[in-house]
GURO-383115 format. One line per 2 residues: number of its first residue (from 1); for each residue x, y, z of C-alpha. Coordinates in pm, whole numbers, plus 50000, padded with zeros to 5 digits. Layout:
residues N
NUM	X Y Z; ...
//
This chain:
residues 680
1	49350 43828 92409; 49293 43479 92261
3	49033 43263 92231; 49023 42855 92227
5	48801 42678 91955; 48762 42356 92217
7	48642 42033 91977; 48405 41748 92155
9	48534 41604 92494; 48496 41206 92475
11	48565 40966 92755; 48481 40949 93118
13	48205 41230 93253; 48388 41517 93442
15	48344 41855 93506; 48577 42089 93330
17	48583 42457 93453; 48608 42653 93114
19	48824 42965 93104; 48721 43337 93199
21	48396 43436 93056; 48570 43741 92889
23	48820 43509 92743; 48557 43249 92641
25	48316 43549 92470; 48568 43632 92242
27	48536 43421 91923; 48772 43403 91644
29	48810 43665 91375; 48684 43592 91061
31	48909 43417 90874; 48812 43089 90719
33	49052 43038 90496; 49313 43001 90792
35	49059 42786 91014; 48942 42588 90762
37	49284 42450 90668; 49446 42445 91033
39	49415 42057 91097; 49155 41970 91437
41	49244 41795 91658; 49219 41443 91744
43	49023 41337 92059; 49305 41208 92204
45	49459 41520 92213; 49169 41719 92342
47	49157 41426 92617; 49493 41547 92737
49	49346 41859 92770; 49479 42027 92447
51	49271 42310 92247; 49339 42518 91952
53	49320 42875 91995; 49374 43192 91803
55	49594 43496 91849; 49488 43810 91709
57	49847 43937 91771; 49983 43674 91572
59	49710 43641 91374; 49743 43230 91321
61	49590 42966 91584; 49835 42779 91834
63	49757 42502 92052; 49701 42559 92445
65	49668 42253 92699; 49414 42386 93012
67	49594 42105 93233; 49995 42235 93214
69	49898 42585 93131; 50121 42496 92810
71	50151 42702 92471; 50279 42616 92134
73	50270 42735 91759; 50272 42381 91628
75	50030 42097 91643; 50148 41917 91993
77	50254 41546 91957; 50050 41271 92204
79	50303 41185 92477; 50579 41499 92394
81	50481 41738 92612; 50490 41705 93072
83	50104 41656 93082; 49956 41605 93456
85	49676 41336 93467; 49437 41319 93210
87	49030 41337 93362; 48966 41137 93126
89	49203 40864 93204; 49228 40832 93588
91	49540 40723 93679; 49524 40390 93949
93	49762 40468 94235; 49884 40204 94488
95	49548 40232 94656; 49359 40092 94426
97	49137 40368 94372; 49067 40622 94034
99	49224 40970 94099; 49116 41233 93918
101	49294 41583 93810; 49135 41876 93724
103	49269 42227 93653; 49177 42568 93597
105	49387 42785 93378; 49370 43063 93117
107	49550 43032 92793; 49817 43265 92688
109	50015 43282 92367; 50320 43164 92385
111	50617 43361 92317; 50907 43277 92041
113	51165 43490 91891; 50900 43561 91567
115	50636 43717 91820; 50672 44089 91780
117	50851 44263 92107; 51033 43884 92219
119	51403 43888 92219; 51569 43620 92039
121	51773 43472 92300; 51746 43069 92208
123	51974 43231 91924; 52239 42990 92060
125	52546 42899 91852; 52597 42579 91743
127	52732 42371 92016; 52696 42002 92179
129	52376 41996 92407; 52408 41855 92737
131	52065 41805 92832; 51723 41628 92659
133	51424 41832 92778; 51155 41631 92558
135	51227 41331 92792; 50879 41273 92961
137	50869 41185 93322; 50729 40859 93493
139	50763 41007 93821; 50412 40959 94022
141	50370 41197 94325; 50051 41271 94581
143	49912 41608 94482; 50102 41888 94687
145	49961 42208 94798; 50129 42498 94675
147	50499 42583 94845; 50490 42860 95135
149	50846 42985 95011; 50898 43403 94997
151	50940 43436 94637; 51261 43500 94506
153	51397 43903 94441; 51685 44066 94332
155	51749 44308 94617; 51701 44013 94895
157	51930 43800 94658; 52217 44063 94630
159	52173 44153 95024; 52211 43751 95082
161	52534 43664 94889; 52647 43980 95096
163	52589 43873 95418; 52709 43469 95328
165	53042 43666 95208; 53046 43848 95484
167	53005 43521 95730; 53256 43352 95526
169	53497 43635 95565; 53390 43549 95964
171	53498 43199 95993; 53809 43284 95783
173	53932 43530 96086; 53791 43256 96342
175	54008 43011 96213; 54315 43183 96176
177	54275 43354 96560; 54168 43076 96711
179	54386 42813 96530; 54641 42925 96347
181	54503 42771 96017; 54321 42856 95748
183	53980 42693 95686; 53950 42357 95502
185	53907 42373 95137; 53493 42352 95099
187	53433 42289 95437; 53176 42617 95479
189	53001 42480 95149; 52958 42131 95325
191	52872 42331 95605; 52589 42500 95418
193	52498 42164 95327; 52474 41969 95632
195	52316 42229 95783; 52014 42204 95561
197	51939 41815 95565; 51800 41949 95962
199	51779 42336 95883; 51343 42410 96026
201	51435 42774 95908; 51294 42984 95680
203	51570 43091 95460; 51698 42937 95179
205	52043 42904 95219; 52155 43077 95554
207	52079 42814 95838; 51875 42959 96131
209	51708 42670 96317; 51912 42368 96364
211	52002 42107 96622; 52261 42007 96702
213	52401 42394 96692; 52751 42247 96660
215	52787 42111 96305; 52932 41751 96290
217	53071 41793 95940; 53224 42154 96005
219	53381 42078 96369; 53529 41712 96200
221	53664 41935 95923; 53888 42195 96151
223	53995 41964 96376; 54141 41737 96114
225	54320 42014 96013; 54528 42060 96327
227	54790 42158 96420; 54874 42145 96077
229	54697 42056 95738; 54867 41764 95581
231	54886 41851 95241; 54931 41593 94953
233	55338 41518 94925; 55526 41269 94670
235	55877 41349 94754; 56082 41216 95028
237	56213 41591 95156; 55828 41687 95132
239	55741 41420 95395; 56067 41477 95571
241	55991 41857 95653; 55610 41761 95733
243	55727 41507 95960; 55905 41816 96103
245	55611 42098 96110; 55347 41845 96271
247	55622 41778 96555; 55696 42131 96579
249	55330 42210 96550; 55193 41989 96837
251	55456 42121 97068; 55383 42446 97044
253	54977 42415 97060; 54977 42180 97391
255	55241 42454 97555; 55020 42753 97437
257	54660 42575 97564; 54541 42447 97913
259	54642 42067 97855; 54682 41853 98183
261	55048 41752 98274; 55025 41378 98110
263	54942 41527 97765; 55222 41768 97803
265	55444 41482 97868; 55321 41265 97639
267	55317 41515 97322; 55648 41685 97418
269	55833 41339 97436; 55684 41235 97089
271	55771 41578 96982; 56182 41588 97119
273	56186 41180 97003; 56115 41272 96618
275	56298 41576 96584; 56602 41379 96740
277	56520 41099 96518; 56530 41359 96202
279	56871 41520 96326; 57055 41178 96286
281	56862 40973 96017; 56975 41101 95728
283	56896 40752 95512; 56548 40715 95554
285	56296 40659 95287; 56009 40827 95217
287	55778 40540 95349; 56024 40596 95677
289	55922 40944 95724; 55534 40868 95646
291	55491 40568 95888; 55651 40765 96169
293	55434 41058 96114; 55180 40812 96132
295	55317 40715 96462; 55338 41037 96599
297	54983 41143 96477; 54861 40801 96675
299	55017 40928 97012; 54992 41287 97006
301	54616 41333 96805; 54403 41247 97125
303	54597 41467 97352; 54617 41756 97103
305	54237 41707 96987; 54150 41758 97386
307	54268 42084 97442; 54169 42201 97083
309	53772 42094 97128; 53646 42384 97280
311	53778 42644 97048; 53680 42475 96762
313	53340 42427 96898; 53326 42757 96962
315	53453 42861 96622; 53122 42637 96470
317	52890 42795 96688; 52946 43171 96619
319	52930 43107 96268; 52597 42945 96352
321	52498 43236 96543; 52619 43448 96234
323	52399 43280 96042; 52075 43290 96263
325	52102 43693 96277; 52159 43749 95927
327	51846 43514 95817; 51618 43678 96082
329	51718 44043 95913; 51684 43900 95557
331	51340 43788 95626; 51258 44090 95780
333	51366 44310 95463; 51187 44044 95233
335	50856 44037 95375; 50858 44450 95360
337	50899 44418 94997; 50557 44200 94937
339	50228 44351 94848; 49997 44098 95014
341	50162 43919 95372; 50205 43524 95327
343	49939 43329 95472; 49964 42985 95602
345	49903 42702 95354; 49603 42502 95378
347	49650 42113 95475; 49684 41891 95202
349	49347 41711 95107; 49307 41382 95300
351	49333 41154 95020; 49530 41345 94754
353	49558 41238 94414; 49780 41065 94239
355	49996 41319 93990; 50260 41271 93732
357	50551 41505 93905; 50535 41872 93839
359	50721 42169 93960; 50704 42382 94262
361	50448 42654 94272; 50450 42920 94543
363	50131 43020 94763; 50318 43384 94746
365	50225 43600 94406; 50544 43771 94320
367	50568 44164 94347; 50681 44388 94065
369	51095 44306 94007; 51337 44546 93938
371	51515 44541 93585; 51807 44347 93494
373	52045 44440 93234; 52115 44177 92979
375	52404 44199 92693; 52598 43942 92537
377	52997 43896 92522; 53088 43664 92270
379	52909 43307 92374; 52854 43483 92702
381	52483 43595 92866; 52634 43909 93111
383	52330 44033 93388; 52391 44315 93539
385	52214 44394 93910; 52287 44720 94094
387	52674 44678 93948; 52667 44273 94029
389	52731 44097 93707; 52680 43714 93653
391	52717 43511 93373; 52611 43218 93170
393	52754 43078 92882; 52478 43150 92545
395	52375 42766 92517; 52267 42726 92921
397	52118 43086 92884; 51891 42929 92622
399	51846 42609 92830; 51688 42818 93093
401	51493 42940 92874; 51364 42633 92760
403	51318 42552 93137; 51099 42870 93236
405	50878 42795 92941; 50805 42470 93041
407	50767 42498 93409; 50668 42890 93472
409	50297 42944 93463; 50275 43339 93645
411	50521 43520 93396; 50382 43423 93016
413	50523 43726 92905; 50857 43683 93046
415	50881 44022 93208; 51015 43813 93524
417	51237 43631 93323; 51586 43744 93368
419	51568 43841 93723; 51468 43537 93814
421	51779 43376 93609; 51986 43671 93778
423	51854 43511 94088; 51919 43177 93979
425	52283 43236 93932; 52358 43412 94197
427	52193 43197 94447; 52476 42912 94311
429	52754 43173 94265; 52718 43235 94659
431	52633 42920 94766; 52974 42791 94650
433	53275 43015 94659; 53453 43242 94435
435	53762 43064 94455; 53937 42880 94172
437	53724 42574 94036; 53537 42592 94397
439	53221 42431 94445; 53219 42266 94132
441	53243 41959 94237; 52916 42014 94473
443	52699 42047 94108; 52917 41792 93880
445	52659 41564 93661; 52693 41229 93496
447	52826 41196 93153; 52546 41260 92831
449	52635 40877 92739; 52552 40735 93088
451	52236 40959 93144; 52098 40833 92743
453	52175 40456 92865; 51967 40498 93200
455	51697 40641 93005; 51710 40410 92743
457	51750 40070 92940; 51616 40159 93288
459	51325 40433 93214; 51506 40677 93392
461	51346 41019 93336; 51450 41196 93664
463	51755 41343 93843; 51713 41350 94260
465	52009 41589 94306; 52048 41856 94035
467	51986 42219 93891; 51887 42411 93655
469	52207 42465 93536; 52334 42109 93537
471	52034 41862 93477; 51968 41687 93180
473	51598 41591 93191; 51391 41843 93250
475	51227 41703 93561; 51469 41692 93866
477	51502 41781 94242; 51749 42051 94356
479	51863 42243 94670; 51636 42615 94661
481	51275 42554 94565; 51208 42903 94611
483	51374 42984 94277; 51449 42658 94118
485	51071 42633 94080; 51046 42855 93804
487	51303 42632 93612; 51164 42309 93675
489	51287 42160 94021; 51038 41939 94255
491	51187 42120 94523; 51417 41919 94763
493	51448 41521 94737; 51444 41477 95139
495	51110 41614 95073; 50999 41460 94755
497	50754 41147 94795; 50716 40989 94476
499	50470 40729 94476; 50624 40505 94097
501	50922 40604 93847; 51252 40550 93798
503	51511 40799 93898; 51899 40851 93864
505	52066 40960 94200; 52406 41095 94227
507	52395 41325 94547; 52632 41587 94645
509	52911 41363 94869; 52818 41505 95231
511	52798 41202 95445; 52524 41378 95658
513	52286 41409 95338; 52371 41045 95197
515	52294 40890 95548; 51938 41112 95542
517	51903 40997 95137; 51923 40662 95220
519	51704 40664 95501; 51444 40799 95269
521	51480 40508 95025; 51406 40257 95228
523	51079 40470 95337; 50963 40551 94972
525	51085 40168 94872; 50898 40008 95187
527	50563 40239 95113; 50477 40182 94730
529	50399 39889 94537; 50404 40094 94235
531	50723 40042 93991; 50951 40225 94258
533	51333 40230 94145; 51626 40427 94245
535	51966 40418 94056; 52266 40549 94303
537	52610 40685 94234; 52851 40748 94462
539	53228 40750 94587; 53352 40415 94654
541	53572 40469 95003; 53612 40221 95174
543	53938 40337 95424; 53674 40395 95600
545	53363 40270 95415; 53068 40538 95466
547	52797 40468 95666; 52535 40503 95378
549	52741 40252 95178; 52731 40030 95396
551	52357 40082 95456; 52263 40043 95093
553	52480 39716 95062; 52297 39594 95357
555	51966 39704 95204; 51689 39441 95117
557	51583 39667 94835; 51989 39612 94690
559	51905 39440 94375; 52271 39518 94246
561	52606 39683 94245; 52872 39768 93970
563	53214 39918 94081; 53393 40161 93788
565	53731 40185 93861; 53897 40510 93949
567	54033 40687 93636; 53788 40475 93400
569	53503 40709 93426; 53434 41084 93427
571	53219 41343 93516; 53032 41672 93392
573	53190 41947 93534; 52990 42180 93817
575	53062 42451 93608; 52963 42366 93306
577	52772 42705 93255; 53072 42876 93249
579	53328 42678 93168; 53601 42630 92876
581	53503 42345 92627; 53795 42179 92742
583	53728 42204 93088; 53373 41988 93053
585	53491 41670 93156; 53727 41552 93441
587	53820 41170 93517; 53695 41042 93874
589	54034 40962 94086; 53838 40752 94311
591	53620 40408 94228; 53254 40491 94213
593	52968 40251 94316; 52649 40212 94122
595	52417 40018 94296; 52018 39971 94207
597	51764 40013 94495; 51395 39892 94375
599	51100 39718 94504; 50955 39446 94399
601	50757 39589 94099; 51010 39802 93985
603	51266 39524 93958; 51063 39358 93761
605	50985 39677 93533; 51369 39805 93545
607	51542 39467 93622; 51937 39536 93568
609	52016 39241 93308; 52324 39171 93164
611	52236 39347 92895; 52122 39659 93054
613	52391 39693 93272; 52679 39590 92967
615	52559 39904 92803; 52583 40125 93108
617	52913 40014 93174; 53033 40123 92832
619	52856 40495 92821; 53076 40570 93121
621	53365 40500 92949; 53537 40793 92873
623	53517 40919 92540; 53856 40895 92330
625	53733 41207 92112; 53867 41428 92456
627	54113 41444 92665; 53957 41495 92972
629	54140 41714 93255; 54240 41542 93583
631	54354 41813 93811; 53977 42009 93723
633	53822 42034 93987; 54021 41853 94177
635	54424 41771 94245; 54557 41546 94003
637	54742 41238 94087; 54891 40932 93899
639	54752 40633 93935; 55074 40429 93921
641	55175 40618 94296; 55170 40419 94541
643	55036 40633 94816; 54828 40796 94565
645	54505 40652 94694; 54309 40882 94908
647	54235 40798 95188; 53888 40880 95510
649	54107 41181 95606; 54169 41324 95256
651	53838 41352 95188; 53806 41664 95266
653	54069 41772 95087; 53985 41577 94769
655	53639 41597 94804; 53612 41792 94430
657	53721 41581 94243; 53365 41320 94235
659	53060 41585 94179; 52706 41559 94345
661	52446 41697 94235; 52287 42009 94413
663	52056 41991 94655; 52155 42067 94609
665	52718 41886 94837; 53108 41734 94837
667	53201 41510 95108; 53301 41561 95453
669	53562 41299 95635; 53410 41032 95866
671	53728 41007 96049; 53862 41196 96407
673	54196 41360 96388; 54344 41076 96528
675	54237 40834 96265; 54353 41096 95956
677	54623 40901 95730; 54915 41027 95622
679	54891 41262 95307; 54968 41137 94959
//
């Protein structure tokens, strides 16, 4: 038990609750010596709500602020530390009119690796930090009611990557029985994705109430993948004998399916014509063989995409189905596990008050969690789970740390700690793959250089499309409230309404989510007259340009746009948590745009000069200290190829190598099979 020694409270008149009356009777020990020479503290401090208290554990006074429910050993720093809105000091929101914050909490002693019983797990080795969690946010919300999420477990976790391996195993076999092919590289992740920009369910990641039931982004995916995938080439017999399967392939699939007679004769003509055509050209280039698979493509795609649309339609809506079932029965198990049912949350107050941003809290108290084994292997934090191990590299192991300290305010003890990072990491693990480098480029982050210059010439202080494991301020938006909470996420951007700040965007490339992002700029932009600023990254296609490209270049908010060419830049890796040193960085193969979306007040707060924007164009440069890899995470090509430009269609097959963030998401292609390019 501790006690706070609170000094005099100048400034405005409010009305603080004081803590528990047991906690409040219980004065310090005796021990002047120690009081007497711990410094007080000034009233600006104890106008941000800070107090110094005693531990008779520790048996030394630390410092407690009553507003973030924060705890520290040394004397706390004005303007260091996420602080909500003084009383004191009513914030003015775009209303005009004084908002005041009050808040009711208990101190608790913090824990650090010298409190008896902690375990001394920020024990990181020395290694290059890719984060700053002392940057303070300027990020202004409306005061939220708390979040009526189930909170996160480890049985309900381990039963969900289960069942989401289980319905990936499902449209695996649908594919191949249905189409002869396997399933698109990423396409279930983007699935996942585009699912949840419209998901009204109530699981996390499993979709369960959607509309449309057929998914755009999965049903373009498949189809542009028959009859055949057209894989990346660079050899005139590799186009030659593609040339050759698609014929071959297009044949066979309008003989074996219920076409009417005018596609069979129009596909088996264009079929016998090119095979002839291969049997006595012998001379022909490679750009020969790729402009009359073009040709063929043009002619046969319609006919071919006809008789394949109901299958493939079908194939999206069982695996929607899938989905539905298993999130009803997850549910089911989860609620059996809470003490106390969940109760609907109470409407938010009419006016609510203007907050700086803080994280996620759940209406739903947490029941007791099973234990999680913890050991170390090497640089390498190993959690064990009923036999399911996951890991994180020693240095993000601490950075979580650092996270749940900051953010967590039911677990001051840390008894909930590591299954709630088992959680954490398996939630991700599932959500993108087990295969080879996949889903990294779903979670890749901005270079350390680029995310100091955005900070330093643009206020940035926020990240709209991150995780715990990959953001670099401490205050960011990510795809799973429900345990991302804990570690500092807002919860999901489409449903974050800040009201001022400045904020760095680079979302996961799924055209469905980029279309609903930029529809919510222009809402947030057109709403506030508050500093309001948004900076955006993202892929730079423009065979076809994408539809929220073109919006934001149309935008009236647009107050500019850089273009960094394609192998000039580079990005963070998605798995950077687990990943080889070497293995951090990867160049971009594609251009990406940077363009700067801000009202009126915050272009004249966060204007992008000259200046400004000369020294953001340098911090993306790569560094020349590293070689960065180019086939990591995704297929490496050489810039001085001719036909190594991807193209609309290849986005799906290319989409890894330009990350997103997370909320949470790689790109889908805009195009129909008929308008796919030939492969590089």
């Amino acid at each position: 038990m501790s006690s706070c020694s609170q000094g005099p409270v100048k400034g405005e008149a409010a009305t603080i609750v004081p803590p528990s009356s047991s906690t409040a009777s219980q004065g310090p020990p005796l021990s002047p010596s120690t009081s007497s020479k711990s410094p007080e503290l000034p009233d600006e401090l104890v106008q941000a709500g800070w107090a110094k208290c005693w531990s008779r554990r520790e048996n030394r006074p630390y410092y407690f602020n009553r507003f973030t429910n924060q705890s520290l050993w040394e004397v706390p720093v004005l303007g260091q530390h996420d602080v909500i809105v003084s009383p004191f000091k009513p914030y003015s929101g775009v209303d005009g009119k004084l908002s005041l914050v009050l808040f009711q909490v208990e101190p608790s002693t913090p824990i650090s690796p010298s409190t008896p019983g902690a375990k001394p797990w920020s024990s990181a080795p020395d290694e290059k930090i890719y984060w700053d969690l002392d940057v303070q946010t300027n990020a202004v919300i409306r005061e939220r009611p708390p979040a009526n999420h189930l909170p996160p477990h480890p049985e309900i976790e381990l039963q969900r990557a289960q069942l989401v391996t289980k319905l990936r195993q499902h449209y695996h076999e649908l594919c191949h029985q249905r189409e002869g092919i396997d399933p698109p590289r990423e396409s279930f992740n983007r699935w996942l994705l585009e699912r949840k920009v419209i998901d009204k369910g109530h699981d996390p990641l499993l979709p369960s109430d959607c509309e449309p039931i057929i998914s755009p982004s999965m049903f373009r995916e498949v189809m542009n993948d028959i009859p055949i995938r057209l894989s990346r080439i660079k050899y005139k017999e590799e186009a030659r004998k593609l040339l050759f399967k698609y014929a071959e392939a297009a044949k066979r699939m309008i003989d074996s399916r219920n076409a009417s007679p005018e596609s069979r004769k129009v596909v088996k003509w264009n079929a016998e014509d090119t095979m002839n055509w291969l049997r006595r050209d012998h001379s022909a280039s490679k750009e020969d063989y790729m402009d009359r698979l073009e040709h063929l493509r043009q002619q046969c795609g319609p006919h071919v995409t006809a008789v394949a649309k109901d299958s493939v339609e079908g194939i999206c809506s069982k695996i929607y189905q899938l989905s539905a079932e298993y999130s009803r029965r997850l549910r089911q198990t989860h609620l059996s596990l809470l003490q106390d049912p969940p109760t609907e949350v109470s409407a938010s107050p009419p006016q609510p008050r203007l907050v700086y941003c803080y994280p996620v809290r759940l209406s739903i108290s947490t029941p007791p969690l099973p234990r999680v084994e913890l050991h170390f292997e090497n640089d390498v934090a190993c959690l064990r789970f009923k036999g399911e191990m996951v890991k994180v590299n020693r240095g993000h192991f601490s950075k979580l740390e650092l996270l749940y300290r900051y953010s967590c305010i039911d677990d001051p003890r840390f008894d909930k700690f590591l299954s709630r990072v088992w959680c954490l990491l398996k939630r991700y693990q599932v959500m993108f793959g087990s295969g080879a480098n996949e889903g990294t480029g779903l979670q890749g982050a901005l270079p350390v250089a680029v995310f100091e210059a955005l900070n330093r010439q643009f206020g940035v202080t926020f990240e709209c499309f991150a995780s715990p494991l990959n953001c670099y301020f401490k205050q960011f938006c990510s795809a799973f409230p429900d345990i991302d909470g804990f570690f500092g996420s807002r919860g999901p951007f489409l449903s974050f309404s800040p009201v001022s700040g400045s904020f760095e965007v680079n979302p996961p490339f799924c055209e469905e989510l980029m279309a609903a992002m930029v529809t919510h700029f222009e809402d947030l932009l057109d709403q506030s007259s508050e500093p309001l600023s948004f900076i955006i990254f993202v892929p730079e296609w423009r065979d076809p340009v994408t539809p929220a490209l073109t919006r934001m270049e149309g935008s009236r908010f647009l107050r500019h746009q850089l273009s960094i060419p394609a192998y000039e830049h580079e990005y963070r890796s998605g798995g950077q948590h687990i990943c080889k040193r070497e293995d951090m960085y990867y160049r971009a193969v594609h251009g990406t745009a940077v363009l700067f979306l801000q009202n009126d007040a915050g272009f004249a707060k966060w204007a992008p000069t000259p200046e400004r924007l000369a020294e953001l164009t340098t911090a993306y440069r790569p560094s020349l200290t590293r070689t960065p890899s180019l086939s990591s995470p995704g297929p490496a090509t050489t810039p001085g190829d001719r036909d190594s430009t991807p193209k609309s269609s290849d986005r799906t097959q290319t989409g890894m190598v330009s990350p997103g963030g997370h909320d949470n998401n790689n790109s889908s292609s805009s195009s129909s099979p008929q308008d796919k390019v030939t492969a590089v």
